[in-house]
Wavefront OBJ file of the C-alpha trace (Angstrom):
o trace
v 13.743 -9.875 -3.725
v 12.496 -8.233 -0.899
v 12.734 -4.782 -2.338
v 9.992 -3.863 -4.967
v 9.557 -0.291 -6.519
v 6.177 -0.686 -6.777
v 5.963 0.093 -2.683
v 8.114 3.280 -2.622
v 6.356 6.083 -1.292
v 5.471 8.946 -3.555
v 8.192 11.113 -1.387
v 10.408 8.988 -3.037
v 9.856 9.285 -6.281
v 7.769 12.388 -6.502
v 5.290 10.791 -8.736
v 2.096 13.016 -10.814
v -0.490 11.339 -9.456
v -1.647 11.415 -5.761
v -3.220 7.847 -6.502
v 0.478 6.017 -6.766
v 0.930 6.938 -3.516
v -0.860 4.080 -2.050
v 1.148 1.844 -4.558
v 4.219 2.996 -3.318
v 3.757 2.807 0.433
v 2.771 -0.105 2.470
v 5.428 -2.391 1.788
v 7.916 -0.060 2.439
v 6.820 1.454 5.210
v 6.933 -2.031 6.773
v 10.491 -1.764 5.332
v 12.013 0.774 7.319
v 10.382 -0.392 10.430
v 12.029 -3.667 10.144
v 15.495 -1.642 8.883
v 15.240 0.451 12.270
v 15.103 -2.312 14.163
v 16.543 -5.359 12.626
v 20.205 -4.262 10.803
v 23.533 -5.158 12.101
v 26.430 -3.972 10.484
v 28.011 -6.494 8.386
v 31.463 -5.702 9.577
v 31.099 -8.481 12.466
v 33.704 -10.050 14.295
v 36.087 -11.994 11.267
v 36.024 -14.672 14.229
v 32.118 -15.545 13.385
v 31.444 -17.413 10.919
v 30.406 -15.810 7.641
v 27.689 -16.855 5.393
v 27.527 -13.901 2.886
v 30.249 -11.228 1.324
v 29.923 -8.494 -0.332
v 33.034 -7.330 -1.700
v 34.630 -6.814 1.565
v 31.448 -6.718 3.321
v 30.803 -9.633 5.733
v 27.369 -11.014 6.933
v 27.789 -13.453 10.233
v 25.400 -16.447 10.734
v 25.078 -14.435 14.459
v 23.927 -11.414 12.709
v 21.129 -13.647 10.269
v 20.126 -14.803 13.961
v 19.620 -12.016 15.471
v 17.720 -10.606 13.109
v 15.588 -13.543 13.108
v 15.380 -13.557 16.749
v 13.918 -9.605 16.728
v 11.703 -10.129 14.254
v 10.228 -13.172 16.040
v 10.094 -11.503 19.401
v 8.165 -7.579 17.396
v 5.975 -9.922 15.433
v 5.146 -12.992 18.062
v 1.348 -11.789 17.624
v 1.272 -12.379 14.192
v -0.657 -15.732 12.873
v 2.189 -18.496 11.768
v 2.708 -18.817 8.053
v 2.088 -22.802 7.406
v 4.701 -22.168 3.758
v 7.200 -20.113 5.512
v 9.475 -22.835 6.660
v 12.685 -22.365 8.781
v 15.216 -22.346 5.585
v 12.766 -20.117 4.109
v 12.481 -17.015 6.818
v 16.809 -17.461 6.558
v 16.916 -17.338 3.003
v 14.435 -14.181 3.305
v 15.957 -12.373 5.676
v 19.387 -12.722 4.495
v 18.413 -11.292 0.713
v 17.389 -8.519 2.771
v 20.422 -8.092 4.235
v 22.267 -7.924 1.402
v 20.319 -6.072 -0.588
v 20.174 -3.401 2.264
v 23.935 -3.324 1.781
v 23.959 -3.611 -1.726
v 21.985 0.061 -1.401
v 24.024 1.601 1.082
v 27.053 0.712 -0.547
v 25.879 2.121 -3.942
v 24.697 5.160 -2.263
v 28.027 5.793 -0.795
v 29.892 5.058 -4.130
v 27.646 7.416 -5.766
v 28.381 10.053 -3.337
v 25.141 9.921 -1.726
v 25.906 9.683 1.792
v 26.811 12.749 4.352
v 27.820 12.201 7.589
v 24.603 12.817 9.453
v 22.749 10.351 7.178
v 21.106 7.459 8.617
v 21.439 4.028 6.893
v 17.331 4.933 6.193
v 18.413 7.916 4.241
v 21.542 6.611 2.459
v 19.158 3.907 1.152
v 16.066 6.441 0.527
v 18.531 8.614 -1.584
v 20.283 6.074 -3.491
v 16.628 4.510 -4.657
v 15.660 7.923 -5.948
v 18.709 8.299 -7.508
v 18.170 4.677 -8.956
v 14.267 5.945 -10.216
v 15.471 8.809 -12.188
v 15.904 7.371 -15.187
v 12.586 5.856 -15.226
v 9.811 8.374 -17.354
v 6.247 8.526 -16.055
v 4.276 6.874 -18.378
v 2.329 9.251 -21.156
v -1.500 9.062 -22.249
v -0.650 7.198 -25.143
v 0.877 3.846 -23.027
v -2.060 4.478 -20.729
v -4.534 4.552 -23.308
v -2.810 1.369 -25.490
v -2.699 -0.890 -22.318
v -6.553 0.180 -21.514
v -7.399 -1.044 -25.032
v -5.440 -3.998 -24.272
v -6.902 -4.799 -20.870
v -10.288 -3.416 -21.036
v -12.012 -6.239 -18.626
v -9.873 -5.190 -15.547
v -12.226 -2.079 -15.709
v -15.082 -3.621 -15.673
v -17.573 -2.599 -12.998
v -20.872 -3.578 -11.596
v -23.723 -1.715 -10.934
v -22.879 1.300 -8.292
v -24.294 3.919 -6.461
v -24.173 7.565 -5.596
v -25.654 8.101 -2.013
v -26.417 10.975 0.616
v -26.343 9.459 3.622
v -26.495 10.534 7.502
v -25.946 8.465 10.468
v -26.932 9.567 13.767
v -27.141 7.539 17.469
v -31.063 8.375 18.462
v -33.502 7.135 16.205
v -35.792 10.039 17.474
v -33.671 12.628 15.850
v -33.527 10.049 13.002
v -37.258 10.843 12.161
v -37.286 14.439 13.163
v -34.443 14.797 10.393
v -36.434 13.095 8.191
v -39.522 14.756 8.696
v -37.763 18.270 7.765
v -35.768 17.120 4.794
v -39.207 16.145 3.000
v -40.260 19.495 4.103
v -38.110 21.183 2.673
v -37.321 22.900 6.014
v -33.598 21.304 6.120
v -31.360 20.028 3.597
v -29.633 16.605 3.462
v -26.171 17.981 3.154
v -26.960 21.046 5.740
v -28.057 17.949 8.035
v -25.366 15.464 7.349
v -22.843 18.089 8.263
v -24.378 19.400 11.385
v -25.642 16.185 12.824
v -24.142 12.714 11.102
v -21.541 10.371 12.952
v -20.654 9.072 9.716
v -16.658 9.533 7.765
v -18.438 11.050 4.837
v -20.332 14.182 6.997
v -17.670 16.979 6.267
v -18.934 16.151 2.616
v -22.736 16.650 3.015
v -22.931 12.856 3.261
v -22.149 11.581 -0.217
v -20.868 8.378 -0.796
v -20.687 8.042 -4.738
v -19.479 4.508 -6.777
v -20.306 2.083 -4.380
v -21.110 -1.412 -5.348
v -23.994 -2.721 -3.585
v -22.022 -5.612 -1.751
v -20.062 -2.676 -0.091
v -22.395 -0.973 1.676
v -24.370 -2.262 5.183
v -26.628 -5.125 4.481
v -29.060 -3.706 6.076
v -28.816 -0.289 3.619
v -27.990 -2.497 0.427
v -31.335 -4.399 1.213
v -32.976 -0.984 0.801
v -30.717 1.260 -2.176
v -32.302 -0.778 -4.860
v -35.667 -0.106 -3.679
v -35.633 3.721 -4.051
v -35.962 6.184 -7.113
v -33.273 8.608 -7.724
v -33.721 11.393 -5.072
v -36.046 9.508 -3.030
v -35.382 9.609 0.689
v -35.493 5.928 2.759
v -36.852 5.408 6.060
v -34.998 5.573 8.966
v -32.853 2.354 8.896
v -31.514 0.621 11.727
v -27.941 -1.000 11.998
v -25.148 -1.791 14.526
v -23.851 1.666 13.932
v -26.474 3.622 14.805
v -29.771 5.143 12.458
v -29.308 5.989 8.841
v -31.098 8.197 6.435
v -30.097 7.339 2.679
v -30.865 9.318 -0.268
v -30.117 7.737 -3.372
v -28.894 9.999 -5.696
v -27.672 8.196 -8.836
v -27.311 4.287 -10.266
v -24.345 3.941 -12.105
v -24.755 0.873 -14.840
v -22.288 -1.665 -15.122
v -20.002 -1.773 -17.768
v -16.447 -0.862 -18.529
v -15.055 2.833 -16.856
v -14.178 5.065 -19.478
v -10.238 5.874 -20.237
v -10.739 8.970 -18.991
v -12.122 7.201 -15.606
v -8.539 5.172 -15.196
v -6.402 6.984 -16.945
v -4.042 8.368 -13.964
v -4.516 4.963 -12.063
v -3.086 3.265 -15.419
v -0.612 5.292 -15.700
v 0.704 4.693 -11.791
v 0.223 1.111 -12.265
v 2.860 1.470 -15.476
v 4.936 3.697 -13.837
v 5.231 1.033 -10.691
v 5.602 -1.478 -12.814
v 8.517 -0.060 -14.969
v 10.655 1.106 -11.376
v 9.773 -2.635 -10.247
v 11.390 -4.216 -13.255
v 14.651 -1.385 -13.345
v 15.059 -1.876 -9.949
v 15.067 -5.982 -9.967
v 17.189 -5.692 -13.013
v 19.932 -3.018 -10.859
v 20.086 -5.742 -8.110
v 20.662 -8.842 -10.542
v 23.863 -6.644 -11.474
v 24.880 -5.284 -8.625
v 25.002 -8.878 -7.070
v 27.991 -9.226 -9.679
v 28.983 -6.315 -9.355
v 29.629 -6.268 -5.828
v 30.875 -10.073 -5.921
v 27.970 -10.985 -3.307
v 28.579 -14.545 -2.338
v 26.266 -16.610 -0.304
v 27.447 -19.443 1.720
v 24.647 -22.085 1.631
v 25.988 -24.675 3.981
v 26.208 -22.614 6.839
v 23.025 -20.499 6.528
v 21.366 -24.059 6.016
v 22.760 -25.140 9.004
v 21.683 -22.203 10.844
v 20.334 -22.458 14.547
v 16.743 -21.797 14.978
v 16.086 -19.563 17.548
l 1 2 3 4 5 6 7 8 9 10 11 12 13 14 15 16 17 18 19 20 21 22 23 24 25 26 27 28 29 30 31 32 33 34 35 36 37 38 39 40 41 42 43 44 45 46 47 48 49 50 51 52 53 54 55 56 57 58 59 60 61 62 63 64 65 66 67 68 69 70 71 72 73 74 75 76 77 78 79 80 81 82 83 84 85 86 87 88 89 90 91 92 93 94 95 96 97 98 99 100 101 102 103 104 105 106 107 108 109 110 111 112 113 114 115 116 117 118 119 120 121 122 123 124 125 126 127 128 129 130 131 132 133 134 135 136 137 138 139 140 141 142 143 144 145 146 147 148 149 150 151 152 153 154 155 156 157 158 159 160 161 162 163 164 165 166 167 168 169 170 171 172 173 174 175 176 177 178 179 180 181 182 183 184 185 186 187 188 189 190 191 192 193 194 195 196 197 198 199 200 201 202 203 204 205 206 207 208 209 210 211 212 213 214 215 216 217 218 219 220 221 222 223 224 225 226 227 228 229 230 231 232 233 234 235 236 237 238 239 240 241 242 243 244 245 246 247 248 249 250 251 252 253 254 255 256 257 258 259 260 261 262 263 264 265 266 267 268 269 270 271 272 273 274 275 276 277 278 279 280 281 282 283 284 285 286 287 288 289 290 291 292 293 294 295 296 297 298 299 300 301
């Protein structure tokens, strides 16, 4: 299905940890862009000839075009997928139309739906209605699946960093030069002077595995004693100082560590399987028929 709980934004569900938030968005964000642009009404012209009903809902083989047609013409800059084939991308599209109706319909049954509302909304409300059942996960699931699944925490070797990044290597050495003196701090610099994400935050950089930093830093970090400044180092970005601050052994991360991001990934999980489960029976419920022949038959355009 195209729909998956596990990619509804935290809005949505109003979940305790700010980390399920990137669980819950990217898919469905991508969603209601192609909701916005791509859905027809299903109340076409009874003329056309219909490959899916639900209930008294009809889908057209012109609307399953169209749809098709849009999306090929937003997303023409996209690389081809060699597995999607023709019968595929219909099949795909037209689950999606169905479940979109499946949603809006349920909202309105519920009582969901006011006037003003979007089809976005009716469908936003009627999935948190849907979640509300489902309980956030306590410490004591968390902490049984962590004793269960210890080696998806394991971890290499990482490290904690101060680092500052500036454009002139001149002012590169100058910084250095007054940070061994004692005349300017690392953070006090990093803030004032680097070009780098991490300056609002003194310059740290903390659990980074040595594969994820510049090669031209990671050929230096194991090199240096905790607290020992490098020399200036050159890159495509510009001139870095790096302090390293800390080396963080491999090993597994404590519970304590993963505990919140277990708990989102059970929490995802659990709204993914309710919500798969609600559109199995709402297919019956609804009496959603598909028409093969005809959406097989489909033109390409």
């Amino acid at each position: 299905m195209f729909y998956d709980f596990c990619d509804v934004s935290n809005q949505f569900f109003e979940l305790k940890s700010k980390n399920a938030t990137h669980l819950f968005l990217s898919c469905w964000g991508c969603f209601f862009l192609l909701l916005g642009i791509f859905f027809c009404s299903a109340c076409g012209n009874r003329d056309q000839e219909v490959i899916a009903t639900i209930g008294k809902r009809q889908i057209t083989r012109k609307q399953l075009e169209e749809r098709i047609k849009q999306y090929r013409t937003t997303f023409s800059h996209a690389a081809p997928q060699e597995n999607i084939t023709p019968a595929k991308l219909r099949h795909f599209f037209l689950d999606q139309m169905v479940d979109e109706t499946l949603l809006e319909m349920e909202g309105r049954r519920r009582g969901l739906a006011d006037k003003e509302d979007t089809l976005q909304e009716i469908i936003r409300k009627t999935m948190v209605d849907l979640g509300k059942s489902i309980i956030y996960p306590s410490t004591q699931e968390a902490l049984t699946y962590y004793q269960e699944h210890k080696e998806l925490y394991r971890v290499p070797r990482r490290y904690n960093i101060t680092q500052i990044l500036v454009a002139d290597e001149h002012l590169a050495w100058e910084l250095k030069e007054k940070i061994e003196k004692h005349q300017l701090t690392i953070s006090a610099a990093a803030r004032k002077y680097s070009l780098a994400e991490e300056a609002s935050r003194g310059g740290r950089v903390e659990g980074m595995d040595i594969h994820a930093f510049l090669p031209e830093i990671a050929k230096v970090i194991p090199h240096l004693k905790p607290t020992q400044l490098s020399p200036v180092i050159h890159s495509p970005y510009g001139y870095h100082l790096v302090r390293l601050e800390q080396v963080l052994p491999a090993g597994v991360l404590p519970f304590s560590a993963v505990e919140n991001k277990i708990k989102d990934e059970l929490y995802a999980r659990k709204l993914r399987e309710h919500f798969n489960q609600w559109l199995t029976e709402a297919r019956i419920r609804y009496q959603v028929v598909i028409q093969l022949p005809p959406l097989e038959t489909a033109n390409e355009k």
